[in-house]
Backbone as JSON, one array per atom type, in Angstrom:
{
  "sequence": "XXXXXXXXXXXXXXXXXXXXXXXXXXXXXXXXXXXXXXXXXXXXXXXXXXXXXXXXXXXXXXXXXXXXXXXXXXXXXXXXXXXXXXXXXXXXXXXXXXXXXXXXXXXXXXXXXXXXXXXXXXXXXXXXXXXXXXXXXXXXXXXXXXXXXXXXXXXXXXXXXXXXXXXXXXXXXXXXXXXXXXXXXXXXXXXXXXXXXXXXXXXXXXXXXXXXXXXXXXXXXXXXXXXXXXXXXXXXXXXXXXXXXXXXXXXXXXXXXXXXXXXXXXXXXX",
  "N": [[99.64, 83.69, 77.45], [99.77, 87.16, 76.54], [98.35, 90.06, 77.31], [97.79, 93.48, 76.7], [95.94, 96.41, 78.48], [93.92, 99.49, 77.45], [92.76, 101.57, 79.15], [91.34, 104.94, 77.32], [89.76, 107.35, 77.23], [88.31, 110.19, 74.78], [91.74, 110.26, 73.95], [92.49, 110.91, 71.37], [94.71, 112.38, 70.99], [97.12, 110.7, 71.44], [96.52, 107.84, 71.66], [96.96, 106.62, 69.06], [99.99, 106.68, 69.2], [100.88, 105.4, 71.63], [99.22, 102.9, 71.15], [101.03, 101.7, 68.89], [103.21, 102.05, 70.07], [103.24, 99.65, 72.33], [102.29, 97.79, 70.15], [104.64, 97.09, 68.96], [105.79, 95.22, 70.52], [104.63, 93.04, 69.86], [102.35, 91.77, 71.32], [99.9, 89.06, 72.42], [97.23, 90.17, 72.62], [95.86, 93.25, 71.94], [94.4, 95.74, 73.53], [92.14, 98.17, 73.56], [90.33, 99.84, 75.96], [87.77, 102.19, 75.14], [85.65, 104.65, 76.03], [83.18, 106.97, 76.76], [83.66, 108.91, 74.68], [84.21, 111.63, 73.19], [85.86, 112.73, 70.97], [88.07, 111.84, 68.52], [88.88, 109.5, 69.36], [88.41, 106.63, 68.5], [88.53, 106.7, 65.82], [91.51, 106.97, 65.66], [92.23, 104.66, 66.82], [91.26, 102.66, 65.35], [93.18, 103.06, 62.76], [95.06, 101.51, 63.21], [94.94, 98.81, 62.31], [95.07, 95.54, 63.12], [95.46, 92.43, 63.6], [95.93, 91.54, 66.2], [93.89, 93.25, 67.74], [91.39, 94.03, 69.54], [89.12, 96.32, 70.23], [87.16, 97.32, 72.55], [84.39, 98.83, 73.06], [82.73, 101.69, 74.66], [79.94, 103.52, 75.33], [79.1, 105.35, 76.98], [81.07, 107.04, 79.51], [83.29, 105.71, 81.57], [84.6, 105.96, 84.12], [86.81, 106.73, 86.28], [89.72, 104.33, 86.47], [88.09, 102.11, 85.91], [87.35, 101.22, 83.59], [89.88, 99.52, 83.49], [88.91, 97.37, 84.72], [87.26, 95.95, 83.41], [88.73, 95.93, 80.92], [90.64, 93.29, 81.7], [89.36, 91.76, 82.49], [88.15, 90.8, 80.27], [90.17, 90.55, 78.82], [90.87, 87.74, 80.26], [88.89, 86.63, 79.72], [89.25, 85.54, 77.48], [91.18, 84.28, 77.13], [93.74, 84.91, 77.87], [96.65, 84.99, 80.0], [98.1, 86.52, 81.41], [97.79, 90.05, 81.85], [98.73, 93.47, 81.37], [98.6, 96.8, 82.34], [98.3, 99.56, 80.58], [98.0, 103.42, 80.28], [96.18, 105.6, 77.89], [97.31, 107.65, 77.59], [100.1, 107.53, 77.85], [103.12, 107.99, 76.24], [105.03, 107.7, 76.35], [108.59, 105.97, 75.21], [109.03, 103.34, 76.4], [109.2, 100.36, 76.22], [110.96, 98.34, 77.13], [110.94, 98.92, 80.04], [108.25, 97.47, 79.83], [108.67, 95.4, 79.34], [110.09, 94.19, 80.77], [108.32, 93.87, 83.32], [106.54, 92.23, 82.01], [108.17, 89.68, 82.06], [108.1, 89.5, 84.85], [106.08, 88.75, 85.65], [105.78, 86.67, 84.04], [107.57, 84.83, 85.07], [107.03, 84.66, 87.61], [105.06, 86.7, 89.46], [102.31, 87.7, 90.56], [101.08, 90.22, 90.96], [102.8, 92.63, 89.18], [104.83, 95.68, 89.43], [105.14, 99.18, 88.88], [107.98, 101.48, 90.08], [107.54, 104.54, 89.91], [109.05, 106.38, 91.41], [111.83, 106.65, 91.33], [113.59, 108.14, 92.37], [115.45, 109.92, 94.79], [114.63, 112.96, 94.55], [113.4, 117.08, 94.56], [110.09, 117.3, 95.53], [106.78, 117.97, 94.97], [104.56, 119.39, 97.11], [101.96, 118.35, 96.69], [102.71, 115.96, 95.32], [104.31, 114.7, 97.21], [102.48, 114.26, 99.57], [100.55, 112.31, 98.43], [102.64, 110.18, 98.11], [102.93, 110.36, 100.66], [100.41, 108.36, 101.66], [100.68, 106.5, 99.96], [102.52, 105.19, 101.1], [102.18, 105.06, 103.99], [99.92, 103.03, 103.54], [101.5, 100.62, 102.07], [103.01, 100.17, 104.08], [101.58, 99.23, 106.54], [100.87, 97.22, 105.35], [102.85, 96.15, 105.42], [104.81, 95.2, 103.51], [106.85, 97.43, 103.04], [108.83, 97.37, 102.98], [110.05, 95.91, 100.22], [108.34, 96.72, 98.4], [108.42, 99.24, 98.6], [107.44, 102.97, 97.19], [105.9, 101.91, 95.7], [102.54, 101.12, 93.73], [100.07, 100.12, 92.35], [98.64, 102.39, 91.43], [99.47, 104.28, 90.19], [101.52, 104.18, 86.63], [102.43, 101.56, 84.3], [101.79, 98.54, 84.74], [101.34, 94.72, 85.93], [99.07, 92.19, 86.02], [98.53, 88.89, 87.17], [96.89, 85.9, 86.0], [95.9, 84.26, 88.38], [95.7, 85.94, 90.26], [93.73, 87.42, 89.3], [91.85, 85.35, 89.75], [91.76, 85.53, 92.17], [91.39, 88.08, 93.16], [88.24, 89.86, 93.32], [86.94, 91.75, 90.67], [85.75, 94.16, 90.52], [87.47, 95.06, 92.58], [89.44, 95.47, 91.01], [88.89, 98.23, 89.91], [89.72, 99.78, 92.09], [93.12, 100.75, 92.3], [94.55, 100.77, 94.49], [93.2, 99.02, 96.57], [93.18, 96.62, 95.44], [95.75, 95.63, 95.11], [96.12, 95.28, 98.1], [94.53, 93.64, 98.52], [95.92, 91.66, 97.19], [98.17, 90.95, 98.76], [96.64, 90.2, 101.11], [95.48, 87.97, 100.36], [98.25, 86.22, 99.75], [99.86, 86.48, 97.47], [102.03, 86.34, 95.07], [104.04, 89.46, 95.3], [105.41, 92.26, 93.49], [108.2, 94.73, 92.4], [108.58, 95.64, 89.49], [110.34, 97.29, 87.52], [111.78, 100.32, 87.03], [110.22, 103.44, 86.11], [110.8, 106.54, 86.06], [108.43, 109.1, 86.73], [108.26, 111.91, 85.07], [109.41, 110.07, 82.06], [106.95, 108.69, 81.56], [105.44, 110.19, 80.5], [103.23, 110.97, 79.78], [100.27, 112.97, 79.39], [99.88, 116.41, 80.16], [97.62, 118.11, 82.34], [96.77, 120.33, 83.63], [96.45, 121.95, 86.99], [94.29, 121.41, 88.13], [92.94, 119.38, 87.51], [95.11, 117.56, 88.61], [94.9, 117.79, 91.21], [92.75, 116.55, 91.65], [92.99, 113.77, 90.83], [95.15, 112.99, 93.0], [93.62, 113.67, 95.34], [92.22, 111.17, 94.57], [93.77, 109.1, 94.5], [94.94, 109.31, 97.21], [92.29, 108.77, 98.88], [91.5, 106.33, 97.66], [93.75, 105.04, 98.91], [93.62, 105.11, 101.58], [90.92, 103.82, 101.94], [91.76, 101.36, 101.03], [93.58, 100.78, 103.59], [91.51, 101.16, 105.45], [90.03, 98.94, 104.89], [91.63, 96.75, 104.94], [92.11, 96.77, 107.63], [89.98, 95.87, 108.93], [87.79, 97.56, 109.22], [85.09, 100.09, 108.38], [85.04, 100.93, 104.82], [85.66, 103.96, 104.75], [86.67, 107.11, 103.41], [87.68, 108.86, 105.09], [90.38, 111.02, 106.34], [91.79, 111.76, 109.68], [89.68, 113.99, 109.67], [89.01, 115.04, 107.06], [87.59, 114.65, 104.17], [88.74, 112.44, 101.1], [87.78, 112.03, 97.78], [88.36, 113.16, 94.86], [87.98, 111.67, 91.63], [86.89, 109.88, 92.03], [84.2, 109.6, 92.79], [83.09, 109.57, 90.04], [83.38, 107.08, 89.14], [81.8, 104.53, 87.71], [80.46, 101.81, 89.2], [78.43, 100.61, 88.95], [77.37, 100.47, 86.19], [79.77, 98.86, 85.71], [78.77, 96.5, 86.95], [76.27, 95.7, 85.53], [77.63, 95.08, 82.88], [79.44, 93.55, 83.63], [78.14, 91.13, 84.15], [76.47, 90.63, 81.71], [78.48, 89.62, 78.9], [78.63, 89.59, 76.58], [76.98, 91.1, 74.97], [78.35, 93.4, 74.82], [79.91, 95.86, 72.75], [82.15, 94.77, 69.98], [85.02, 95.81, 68.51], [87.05, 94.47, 65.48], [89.53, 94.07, 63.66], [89.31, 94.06, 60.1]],
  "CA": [[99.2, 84.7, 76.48], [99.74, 88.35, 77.33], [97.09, 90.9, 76.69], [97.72, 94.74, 77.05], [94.87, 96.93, 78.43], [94.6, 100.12, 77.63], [91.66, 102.67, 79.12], [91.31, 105.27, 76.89], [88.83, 108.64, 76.93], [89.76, 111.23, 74.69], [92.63, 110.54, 73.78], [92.95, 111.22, 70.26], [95.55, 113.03, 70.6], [98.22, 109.87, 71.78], [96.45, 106.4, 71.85], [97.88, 105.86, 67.94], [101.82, 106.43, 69.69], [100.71, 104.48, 72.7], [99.14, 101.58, 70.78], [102.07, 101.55, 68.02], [104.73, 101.32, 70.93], [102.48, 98.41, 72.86], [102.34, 97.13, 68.91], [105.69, 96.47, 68.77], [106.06, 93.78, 71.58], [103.97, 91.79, 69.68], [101.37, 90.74, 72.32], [99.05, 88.3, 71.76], [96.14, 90.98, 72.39], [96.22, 94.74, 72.41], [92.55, 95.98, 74.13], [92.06, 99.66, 73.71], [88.89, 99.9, 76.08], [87.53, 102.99, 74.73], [84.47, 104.89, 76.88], [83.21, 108.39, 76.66], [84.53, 110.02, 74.35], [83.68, 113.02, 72.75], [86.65, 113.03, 70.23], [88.22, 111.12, 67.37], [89.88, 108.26, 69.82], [88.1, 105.38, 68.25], [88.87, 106.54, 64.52], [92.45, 106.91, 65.62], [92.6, 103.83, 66.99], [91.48, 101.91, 64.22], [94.05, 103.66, 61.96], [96.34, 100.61, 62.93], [95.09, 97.93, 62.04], [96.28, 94.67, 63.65], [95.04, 90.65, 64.24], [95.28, 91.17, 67.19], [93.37, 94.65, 68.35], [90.41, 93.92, 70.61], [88.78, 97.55, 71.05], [86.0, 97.52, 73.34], [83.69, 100.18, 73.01], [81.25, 101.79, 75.56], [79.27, 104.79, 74.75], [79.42, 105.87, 78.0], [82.08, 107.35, 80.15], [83.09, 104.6, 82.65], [85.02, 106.68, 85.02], [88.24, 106.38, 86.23], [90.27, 102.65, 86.64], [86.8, 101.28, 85.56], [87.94, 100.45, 82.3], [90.86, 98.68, 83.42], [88.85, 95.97, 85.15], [86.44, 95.77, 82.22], [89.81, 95.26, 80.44], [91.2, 92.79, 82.4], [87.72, 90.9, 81.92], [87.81, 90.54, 78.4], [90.96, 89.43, 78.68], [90.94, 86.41, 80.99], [88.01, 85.5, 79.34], [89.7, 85.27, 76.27], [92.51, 83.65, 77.15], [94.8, 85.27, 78.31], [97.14, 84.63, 81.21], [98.57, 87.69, 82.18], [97.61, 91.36, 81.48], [99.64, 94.74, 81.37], [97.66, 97.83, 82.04], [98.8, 100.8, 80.38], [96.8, 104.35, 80.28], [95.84, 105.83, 76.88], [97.97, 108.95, 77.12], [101.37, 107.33, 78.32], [103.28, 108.48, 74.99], [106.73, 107.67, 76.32], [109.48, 105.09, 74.77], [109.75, 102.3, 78.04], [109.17, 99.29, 76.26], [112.03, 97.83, 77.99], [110.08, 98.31, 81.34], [106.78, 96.33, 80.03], [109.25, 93.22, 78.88], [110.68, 94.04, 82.57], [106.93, 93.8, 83.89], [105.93, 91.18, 81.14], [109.19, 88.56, 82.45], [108.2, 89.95, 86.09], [104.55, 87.82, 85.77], [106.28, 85.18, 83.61], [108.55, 84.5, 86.41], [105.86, 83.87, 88.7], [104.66, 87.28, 90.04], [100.82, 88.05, 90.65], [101.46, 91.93, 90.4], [104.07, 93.23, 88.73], [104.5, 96.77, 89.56], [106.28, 99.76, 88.41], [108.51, 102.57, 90.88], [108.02, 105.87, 89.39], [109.7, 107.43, 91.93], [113.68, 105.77, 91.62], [115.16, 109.09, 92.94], [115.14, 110.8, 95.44], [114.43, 114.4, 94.05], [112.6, 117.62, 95.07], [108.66, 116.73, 95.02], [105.86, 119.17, 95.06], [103.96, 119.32, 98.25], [100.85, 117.23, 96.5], [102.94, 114.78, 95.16], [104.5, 114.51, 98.66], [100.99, 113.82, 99.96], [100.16, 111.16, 97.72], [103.61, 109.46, 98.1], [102.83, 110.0, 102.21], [99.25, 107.63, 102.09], [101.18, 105.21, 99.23], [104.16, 104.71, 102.03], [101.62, 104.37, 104.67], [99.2, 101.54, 102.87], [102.38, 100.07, 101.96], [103.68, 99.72, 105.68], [100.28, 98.45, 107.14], [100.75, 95.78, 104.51], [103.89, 94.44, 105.32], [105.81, 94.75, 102.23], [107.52, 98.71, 102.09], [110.71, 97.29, 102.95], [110.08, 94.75, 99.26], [107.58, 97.75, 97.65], [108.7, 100.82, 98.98], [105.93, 103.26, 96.85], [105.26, 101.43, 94.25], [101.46, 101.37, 93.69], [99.4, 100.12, 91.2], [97.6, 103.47, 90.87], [100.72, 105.15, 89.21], [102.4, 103.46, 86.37], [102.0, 100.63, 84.1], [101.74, 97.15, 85.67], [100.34, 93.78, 85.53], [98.68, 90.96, 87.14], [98.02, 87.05, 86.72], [95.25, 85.09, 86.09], [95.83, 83.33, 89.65], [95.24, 86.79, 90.3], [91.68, 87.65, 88.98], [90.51, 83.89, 90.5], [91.31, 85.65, 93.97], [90.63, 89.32, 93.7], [87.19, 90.65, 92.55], [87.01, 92.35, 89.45], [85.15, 94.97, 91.31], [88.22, 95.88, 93.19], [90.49, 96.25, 90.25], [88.73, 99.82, 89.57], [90.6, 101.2, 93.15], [93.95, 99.56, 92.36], [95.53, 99.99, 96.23], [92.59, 97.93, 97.46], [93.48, 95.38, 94.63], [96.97, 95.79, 96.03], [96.11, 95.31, 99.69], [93.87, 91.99, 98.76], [96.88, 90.71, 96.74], [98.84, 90.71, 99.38], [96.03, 89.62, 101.63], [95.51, 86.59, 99.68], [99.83, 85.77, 100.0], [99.64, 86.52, 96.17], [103.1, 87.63, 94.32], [103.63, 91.37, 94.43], [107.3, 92.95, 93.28], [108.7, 95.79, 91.89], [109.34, 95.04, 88.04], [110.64, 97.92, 86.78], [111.45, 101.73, 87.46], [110.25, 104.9, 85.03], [110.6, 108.09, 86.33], [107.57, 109.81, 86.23], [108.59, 111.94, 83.42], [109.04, 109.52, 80.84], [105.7, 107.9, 81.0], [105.07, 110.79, 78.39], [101.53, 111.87, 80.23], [99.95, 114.61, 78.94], [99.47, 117.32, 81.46], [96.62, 118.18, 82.42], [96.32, 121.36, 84.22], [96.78, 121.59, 88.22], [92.75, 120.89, 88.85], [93.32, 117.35, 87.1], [96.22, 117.05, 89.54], [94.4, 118.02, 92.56], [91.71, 115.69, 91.65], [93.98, 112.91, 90.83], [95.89, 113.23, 94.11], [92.59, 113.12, 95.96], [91.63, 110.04, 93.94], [94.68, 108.03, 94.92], [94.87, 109.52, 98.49], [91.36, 108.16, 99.43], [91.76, 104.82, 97.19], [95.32, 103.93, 99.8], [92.42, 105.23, 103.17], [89.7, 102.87, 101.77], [92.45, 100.02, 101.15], [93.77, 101.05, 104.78], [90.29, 100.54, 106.23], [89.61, 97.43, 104.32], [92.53, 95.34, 105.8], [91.94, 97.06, 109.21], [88.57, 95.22, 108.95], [86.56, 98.96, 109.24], [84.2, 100.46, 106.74], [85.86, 101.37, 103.75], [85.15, 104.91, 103.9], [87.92, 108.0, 102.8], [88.34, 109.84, 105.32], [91.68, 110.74, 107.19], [91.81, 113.12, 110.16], [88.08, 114.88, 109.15], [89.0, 115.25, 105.8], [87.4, 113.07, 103.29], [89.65, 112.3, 100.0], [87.44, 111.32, 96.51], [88.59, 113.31, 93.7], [87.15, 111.04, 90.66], [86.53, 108.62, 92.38], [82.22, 109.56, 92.35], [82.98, 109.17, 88.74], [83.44, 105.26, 88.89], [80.33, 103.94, 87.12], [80.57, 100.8, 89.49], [76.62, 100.05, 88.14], [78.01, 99.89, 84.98], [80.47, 97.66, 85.36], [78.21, 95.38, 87.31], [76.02, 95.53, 84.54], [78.43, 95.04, 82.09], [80.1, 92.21, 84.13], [76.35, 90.07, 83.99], [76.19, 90.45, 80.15], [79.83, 90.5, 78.13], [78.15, 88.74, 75.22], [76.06, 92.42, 74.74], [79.89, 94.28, 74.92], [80.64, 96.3, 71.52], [83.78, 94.69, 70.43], [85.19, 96.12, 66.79], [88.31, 93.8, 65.34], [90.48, 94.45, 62.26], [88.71, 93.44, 59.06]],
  "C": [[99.18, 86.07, 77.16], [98.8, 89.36, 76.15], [97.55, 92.11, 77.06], [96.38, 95.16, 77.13], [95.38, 98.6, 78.83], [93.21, 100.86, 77.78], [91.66, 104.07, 78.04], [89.94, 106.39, 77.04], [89.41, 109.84, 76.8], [90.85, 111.76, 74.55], [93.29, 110.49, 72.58], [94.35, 111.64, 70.32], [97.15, 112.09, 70.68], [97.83, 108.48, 71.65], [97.21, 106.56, 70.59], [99.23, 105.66, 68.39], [101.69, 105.35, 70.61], [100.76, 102.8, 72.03], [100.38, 100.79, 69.76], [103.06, 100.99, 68.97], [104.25, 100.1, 71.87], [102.94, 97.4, 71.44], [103.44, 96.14, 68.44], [106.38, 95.38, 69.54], [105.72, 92.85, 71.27], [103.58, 90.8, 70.67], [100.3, 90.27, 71.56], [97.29, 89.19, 71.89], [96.59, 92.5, 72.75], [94.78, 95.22, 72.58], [92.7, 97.0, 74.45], [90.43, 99.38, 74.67], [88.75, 101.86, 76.34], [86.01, 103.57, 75.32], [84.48, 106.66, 76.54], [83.52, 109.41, 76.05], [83.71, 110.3, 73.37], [84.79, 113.24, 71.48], [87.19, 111.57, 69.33], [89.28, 109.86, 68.17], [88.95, 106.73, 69.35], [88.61, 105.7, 66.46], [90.88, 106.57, 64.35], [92.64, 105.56, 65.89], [92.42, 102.22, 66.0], [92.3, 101.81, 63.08], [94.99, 101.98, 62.06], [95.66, 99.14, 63.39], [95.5, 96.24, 61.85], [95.21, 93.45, 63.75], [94.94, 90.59, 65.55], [94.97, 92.23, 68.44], [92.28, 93.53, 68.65], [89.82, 95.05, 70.5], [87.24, 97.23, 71.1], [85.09, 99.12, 73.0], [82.58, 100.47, 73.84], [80.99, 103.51, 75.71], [79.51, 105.57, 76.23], [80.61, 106.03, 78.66], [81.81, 106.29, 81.87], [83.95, 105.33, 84.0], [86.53, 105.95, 85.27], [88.74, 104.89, 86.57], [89.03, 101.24, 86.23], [86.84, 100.12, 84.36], [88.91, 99.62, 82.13], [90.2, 97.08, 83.35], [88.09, 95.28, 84.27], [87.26, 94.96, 81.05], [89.89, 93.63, 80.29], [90.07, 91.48, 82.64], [87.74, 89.87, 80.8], [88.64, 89.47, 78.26], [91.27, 88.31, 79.19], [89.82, 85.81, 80.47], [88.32, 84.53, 78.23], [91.07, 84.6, 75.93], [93.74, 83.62, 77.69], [95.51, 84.88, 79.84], [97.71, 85.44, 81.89], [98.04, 89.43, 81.4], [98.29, 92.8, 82.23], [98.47, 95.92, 81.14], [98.98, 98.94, 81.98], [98.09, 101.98, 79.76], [97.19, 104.86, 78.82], [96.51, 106.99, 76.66], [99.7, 108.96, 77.57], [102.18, 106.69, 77.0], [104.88, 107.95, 75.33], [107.7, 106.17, 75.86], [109.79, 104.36, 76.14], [109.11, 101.31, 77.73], [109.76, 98.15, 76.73], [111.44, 97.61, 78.88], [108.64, 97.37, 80.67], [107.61, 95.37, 79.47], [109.39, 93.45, 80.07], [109.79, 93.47, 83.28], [106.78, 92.47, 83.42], [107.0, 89.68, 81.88], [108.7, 88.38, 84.0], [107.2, 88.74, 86.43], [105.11, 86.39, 85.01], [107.21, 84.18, 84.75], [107.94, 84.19, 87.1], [105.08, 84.84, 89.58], [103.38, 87.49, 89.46], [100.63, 89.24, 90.51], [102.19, 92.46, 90.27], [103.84, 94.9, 88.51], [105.79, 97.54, 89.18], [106.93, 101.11, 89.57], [108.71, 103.42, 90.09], [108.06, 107.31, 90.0], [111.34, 106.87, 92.31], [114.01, 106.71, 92.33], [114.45, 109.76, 93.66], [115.74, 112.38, 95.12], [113.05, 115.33, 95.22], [111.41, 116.99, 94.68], [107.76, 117.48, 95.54], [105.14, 118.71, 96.1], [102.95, 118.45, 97.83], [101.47, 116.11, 95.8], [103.52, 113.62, 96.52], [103.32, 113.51, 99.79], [100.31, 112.7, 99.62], [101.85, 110.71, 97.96], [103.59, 109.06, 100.33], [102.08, 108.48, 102.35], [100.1, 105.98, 101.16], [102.16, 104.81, 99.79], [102.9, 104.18, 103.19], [100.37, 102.99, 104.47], [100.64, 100.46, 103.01], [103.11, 99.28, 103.76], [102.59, 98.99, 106.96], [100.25, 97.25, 106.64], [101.77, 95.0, 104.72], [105.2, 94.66, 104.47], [106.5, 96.72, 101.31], [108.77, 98.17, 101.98], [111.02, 96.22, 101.09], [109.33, 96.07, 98.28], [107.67, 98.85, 97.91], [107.31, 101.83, 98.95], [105.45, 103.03, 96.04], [103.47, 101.04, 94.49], [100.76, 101.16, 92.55], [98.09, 101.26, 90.44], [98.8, 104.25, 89.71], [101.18, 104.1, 88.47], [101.56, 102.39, 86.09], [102.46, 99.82, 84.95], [100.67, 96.1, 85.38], [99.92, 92.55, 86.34], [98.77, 89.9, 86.38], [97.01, 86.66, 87.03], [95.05, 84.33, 87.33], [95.76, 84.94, 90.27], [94.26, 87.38, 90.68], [91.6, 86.76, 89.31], [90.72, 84.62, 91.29], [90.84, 87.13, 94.25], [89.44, 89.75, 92.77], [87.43, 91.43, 91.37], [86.52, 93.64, 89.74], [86.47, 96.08, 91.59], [89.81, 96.14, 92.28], [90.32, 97.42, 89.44], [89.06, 100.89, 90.75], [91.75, 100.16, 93.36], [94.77, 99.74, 94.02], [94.71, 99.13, 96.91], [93.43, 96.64, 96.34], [95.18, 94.84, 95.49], [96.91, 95.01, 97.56], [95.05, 93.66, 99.53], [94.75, 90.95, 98.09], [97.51, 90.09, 97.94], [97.72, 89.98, 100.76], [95.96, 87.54, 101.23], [96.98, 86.24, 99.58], [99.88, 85.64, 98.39], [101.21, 87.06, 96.23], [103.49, 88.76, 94.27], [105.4, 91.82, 94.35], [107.2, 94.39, 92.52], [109.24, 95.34, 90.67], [110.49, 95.8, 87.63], [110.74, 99.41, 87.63], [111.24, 102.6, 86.0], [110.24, 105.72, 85.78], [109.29, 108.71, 85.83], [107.45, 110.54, 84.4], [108.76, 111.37, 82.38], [107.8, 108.51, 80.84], [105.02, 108.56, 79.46], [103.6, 111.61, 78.54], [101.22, 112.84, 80.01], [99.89, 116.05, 80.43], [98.89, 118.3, 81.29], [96.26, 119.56, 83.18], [96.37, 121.24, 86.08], [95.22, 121.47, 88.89], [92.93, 119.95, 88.87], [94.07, 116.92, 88.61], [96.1, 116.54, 90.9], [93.74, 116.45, 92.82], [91.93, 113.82, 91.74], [94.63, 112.39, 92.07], [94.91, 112.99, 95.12], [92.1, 111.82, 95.52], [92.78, 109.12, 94.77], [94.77, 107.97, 96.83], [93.29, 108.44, 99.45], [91.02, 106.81, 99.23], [92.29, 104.59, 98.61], [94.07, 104.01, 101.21], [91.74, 104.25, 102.9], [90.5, 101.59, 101.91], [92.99, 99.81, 103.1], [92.93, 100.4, 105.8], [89.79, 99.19, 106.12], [90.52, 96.07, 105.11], [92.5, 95.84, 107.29], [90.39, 96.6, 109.7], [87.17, 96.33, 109.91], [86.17, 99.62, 108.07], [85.06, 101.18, 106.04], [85.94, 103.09, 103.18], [86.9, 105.99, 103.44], [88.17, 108.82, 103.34], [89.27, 110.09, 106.13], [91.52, 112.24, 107.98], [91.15, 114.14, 109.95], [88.44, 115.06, 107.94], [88.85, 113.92, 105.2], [88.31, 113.3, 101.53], [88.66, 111.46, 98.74], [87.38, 112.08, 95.37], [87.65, 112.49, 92.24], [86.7, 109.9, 91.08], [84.71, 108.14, 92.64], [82.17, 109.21, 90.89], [82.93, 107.57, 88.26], [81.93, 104.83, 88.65], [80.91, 102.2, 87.97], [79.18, 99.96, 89.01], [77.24, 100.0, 86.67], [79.08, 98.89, 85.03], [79.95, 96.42, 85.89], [77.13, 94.86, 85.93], [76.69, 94.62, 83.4], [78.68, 93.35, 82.09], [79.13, 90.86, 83.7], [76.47, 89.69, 82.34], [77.44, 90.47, 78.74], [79.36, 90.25, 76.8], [77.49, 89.96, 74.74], [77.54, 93.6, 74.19], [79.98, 94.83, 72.72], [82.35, 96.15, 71.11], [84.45, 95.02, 68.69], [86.53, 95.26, 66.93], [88.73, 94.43, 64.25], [90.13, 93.3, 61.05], [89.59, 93.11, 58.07]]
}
């Protein structure tokens, strides 16, 4: 059974395209988990109507990748056997890559990941930076010469339920640790699919977001770094510490959360 998960805050302005082009794969669940928001992304997302919508709802803003694992919850509880995370503002036509992804886990992979960097093109000094720490995780692990920079922080992608039995649920809200315990655990991990950045379709966000973003992933790949180098998990590289949104992770909420799902606001299609 494949489940899409899709975080969502705020994003009136694209989940309906998002969920429509998910819609059309006809998965056996589509799970908007919906947090924080301040705008009309839960009345959009009811607009369509389906057997088999899921949307989660949590009044609060869960912070960043939080919502995935919350996701990713729901859905193994519910059945499912594999799940596809894809973010709430990734507007672009690449249903092709999630069958690519979706066959990737049917086939027998534990994380099916996407390269959205195929070409070698110019790349802005902070994407540079973040493509440095996602080459070096990658090469501590073993597997650049098989994963190059593929990264489950960028880019849809999906796991297996042999999966979630071995990595925490915890650590699928900083996906390069999730990453770095897959491969710890001799789990599956490939390259499904490539998108080019550009057509994911992402809104863009202003060059603070970017910054912040860029620090978020940067200190994720350090913490995963530290984690399999069996030293404290903290973020910082060469005196500089790296956590962008990453104070934003309501990890008390999702422990919470985790304890009680039977409490969870879950709206269906009447």
């Amino acid at each position: 059974m494949l489940a899409f998960v899709i975080p969502a805050r705020n994003e009136a302005k694209s989940i309906y395209k998002v969920l429509t082009n998910l819609h059309y794969l006809v998965p056996e669940m589509l799970i908007p988990v919906i947090n924080g928001c301040s705008d009309d992304t839960l009345l959009e997302v009811r607009k369509l109507c389906a057997k088999n919508m899921h949307i989660l709802y949590f009044e609060e803003a869960l912070g960043i990748d939080v919502p995935r694992a919350l996701g990713a919850f729901y859905a193994f509880r519910h059945g499912a056997d594999r799940v596809i995370f894809v973010d709430g503002d990734m507007t672009g036509e690449f249903q092709h890559n999630l069958t690519q992804i979706d066959q990737c886990l049917v086939q027998g992979a534990d994380m099916a990941l996407t390269n959205c960097y195929p070409y070698i093109t110019f790349r802005q000094p902070l994407t540079s930076s973040v493509l440095e720490f996602r080459a070096k995780l990658n090469c501590k692990l073993n597997v650049f010469t098989e994963l190059g920079l593929a990264n489950p922080a960028h880019g849809p992608h999906g796991i297996s339920r042999q999966l979630y039995a071995k990595v925490p649920t915890r650590e699928l809200a900083v996906p390069p640790v999730s990453l770095a315990l897959a491969v710890q655990n001799g789990l599956n991990v490939r390259v499904a699919t490539a998108i080019p950045h550009v057509k994911l379709g992402s809104l863009v966000k202003g060059p603070i977001h970017s910054k912040k973003v860029a620090a978020t992933i940067i200190g994720d790949c350090i913490e995963a770094i530290n984690l399999i180098s069996n030293k404290p998990r903290l973020r910082i590289w060469r005196g500089t510490e790296y956590h962008g949104y990453s104070r934003e992770r309501r990890f008390d909420l999702l422990e919470e959360y985790l304890l009680k799902p039977d409490s969870w606001q879950v709206f269906r299609c009447s």
